[in-house]
C-alpha positions in Angstrom: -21.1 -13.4 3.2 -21.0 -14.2 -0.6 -19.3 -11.0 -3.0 -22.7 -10.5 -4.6 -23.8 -10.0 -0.9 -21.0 -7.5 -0.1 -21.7 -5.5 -2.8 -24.9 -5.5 -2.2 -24.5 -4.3 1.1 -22.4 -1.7 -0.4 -25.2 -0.3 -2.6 -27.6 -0.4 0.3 -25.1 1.6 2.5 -24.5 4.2 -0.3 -20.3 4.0 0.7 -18.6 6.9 -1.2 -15.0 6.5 -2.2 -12.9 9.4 -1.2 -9.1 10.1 -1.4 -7.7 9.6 1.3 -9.1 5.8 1.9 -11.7 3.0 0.8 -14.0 0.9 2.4 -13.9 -2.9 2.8 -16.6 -5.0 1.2 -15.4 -7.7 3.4 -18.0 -8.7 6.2 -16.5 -8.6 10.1 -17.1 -12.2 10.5 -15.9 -14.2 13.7 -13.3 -16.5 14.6 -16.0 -19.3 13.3 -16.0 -18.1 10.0 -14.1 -20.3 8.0 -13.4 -17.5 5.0 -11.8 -15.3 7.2 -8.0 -15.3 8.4 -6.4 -14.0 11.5 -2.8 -12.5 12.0 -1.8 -12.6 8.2 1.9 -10.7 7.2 2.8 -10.7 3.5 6.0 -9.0 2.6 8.4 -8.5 -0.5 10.5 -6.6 -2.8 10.4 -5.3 -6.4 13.7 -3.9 -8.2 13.1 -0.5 -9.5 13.1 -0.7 -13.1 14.9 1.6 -16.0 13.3 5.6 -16.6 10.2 4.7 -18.5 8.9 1.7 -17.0 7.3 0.7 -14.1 7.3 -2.7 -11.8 3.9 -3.9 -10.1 2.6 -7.2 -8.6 -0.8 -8.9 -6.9 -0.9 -10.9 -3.9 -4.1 -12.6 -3.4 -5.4 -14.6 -0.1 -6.4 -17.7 -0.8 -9.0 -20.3 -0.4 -6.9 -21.6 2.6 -5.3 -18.5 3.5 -2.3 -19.2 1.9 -0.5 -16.1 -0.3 -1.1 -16.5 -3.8 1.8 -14.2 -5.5 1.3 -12.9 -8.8 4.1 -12.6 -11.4 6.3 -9.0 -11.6 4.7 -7.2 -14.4 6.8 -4.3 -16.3 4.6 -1.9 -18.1 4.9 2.0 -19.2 5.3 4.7 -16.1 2.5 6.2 -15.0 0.0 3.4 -15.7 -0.2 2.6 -11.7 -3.9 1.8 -10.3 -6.0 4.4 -10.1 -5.6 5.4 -6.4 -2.2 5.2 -6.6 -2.1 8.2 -9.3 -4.2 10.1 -7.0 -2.2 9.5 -4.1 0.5 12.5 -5.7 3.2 12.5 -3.1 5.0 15.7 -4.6 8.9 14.9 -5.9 11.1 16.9 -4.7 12.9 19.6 -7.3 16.3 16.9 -8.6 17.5 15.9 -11.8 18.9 13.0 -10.8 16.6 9.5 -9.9 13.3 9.3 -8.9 10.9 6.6 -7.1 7.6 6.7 -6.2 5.9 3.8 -5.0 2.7 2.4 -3.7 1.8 -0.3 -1.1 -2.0 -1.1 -1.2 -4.7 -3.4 0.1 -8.6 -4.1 -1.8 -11.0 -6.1 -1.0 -12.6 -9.0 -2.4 -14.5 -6.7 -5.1 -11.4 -5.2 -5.6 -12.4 -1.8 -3.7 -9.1 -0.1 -2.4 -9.3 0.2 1.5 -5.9 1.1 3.0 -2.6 2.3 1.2 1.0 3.5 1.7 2.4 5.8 -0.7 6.2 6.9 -1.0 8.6 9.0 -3.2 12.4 9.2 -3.0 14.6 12.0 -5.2 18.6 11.3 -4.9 21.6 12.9 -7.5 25.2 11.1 -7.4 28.5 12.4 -7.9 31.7 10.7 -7.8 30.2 7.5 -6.7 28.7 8.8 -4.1 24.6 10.3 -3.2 25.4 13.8 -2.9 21.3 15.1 -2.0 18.6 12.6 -0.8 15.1 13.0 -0.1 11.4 11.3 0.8 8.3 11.8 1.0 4.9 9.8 2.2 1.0 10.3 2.2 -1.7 7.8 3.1 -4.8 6.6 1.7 -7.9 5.3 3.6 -11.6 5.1 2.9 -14.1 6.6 4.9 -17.8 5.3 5.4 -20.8 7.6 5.7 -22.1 8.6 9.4 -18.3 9.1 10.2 -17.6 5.4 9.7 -14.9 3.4 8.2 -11.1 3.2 8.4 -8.9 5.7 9.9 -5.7 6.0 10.2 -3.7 5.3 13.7 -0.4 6.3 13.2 2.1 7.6 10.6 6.1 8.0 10.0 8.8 8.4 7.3 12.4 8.5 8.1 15.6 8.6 6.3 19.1 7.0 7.5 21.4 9.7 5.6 20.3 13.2 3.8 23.9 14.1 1.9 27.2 12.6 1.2 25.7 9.3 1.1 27.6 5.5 0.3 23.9 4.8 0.1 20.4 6.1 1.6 17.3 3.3 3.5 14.0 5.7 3.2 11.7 3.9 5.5 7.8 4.7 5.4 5.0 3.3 7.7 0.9 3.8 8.3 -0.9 1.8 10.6 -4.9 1.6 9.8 -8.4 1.0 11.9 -11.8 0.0 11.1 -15.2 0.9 12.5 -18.2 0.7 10.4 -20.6 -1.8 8.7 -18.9 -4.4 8.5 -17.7 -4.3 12.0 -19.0 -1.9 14.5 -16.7 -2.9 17.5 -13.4 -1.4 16.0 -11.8 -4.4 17.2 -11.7 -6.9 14.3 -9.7 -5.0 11.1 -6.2 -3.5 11.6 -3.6 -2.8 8.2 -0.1 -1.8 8.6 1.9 -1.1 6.0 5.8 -0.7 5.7 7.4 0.3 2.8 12.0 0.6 2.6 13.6 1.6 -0.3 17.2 1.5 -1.0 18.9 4.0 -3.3 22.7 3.5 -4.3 25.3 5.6 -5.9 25.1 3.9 -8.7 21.7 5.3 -9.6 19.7 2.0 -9.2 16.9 1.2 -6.1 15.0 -1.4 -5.0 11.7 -1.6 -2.8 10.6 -3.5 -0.1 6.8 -4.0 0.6 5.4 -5.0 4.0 1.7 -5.4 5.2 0.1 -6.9 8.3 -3.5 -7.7 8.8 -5.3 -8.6 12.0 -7.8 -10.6 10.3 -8.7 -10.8 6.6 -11.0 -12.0 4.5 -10.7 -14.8 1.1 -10.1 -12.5 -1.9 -8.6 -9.5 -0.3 -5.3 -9.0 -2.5 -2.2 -6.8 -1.6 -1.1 -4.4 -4.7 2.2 -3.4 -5.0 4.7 -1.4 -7.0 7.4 0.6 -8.1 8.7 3.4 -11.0 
């Protein structure tokens, strides 16, 4: 299916975009198409820049299926993709650090369809994390006729709340689709896992992680911290 077919199709079907998802413009396709890729896992890590800034990077699925990884771009806080600024995952009350970040996948027209979005709040004191907390929400896009992708499964743990040498805040979502692109509900599955790492010291790091069940040429993974 060529892009100006998909969005086509997407005009024709009249898909709405709604918080809490997106649709895929990507046809189902089968196992003979060559523009589609099975069992695709793309992972990796941004460091969590200074107050003021915030780190963000494309992968994009290839002609062969191969990864191609865009560079790190640094640019102001609070210019994340649109869906990402409506995810809002609340920070908690601290006036020590804060992260948020966001763990996406769009299409080949660039529509958002599944996403992972995380905060983390920690104060120090005396080279230790005194308080730590986290926080995740989900975004998915749902078709008319009760269509779409849905998510399957959710979870959000932390490895130490207070008195911490240092604090792992782990975040996952697990995705299905069913709609017009593929009506069986066996063909599409995203999972995303997101870690961050907060140290005494006041710095982070994130680490991204997404698995597909099949994808298509174009899809791109969006990623990002601040």
């Amino acid at each position: 299916m060529t892009r100006r077919f998909a969005r086509t199709a997407l005009a024709a079907a009249g898909l709405v975009l709604l918080f809490g998802g997106t649709a895929t413009a990507a046809p189902a396709g089968g196992t003979d198409n060559p523009r589609s890729c099975e069992g695709v896992r793309l992972t990796g890590s941004l460091p969590v820049p200074p107050a003021g800034l915030s780190a963000r990077q494309t992968v994009t699925i290839g002609e062969d299926c191969t990864p191609v990884t865009g560079k790190v771009e640094y640019v102001p806080a609070g210019s994340a993709p649109g869906a990402a600024r409506e995810a809002g995952v609340a920070a908690a009350d601290s006036a020590g650090r804060h992260v948020r970040g966001w763990n996406e996948m769009y299409d080949c027209c660039n529509i958002r369809m599944t996403g992972l979005y995380t905060t983390a709040d920690w104060d120090t004191a005396g080279g230790r994390i005194t308080t730590a907390s986290s926080a995740a929400t989900q975004g998915w896009n749902r078709e008319p006729w009760d269509a779409g992708w849905s998510l399957a499964s959710a979870a959000n743990t932390q490895d130490c709340a207070a008195d911490c040498l240092s604090v792992t805040a782990e975040a996952d979502a697990s995705f299905t689709y069913r709609g017009i692109f593929d009506a069986t509900g066996d063909w599409y599955a995203n999972t995303h896992r997101t870690s961050v790492r907060l140290n005494a010291d006041g710095t982070a790091s994130c680490t991204f992680d997404v698995e597909l069940k099949h994808t298509f040429i174009g899809w791109n993974w969006q990623r990002g911290c601040e």
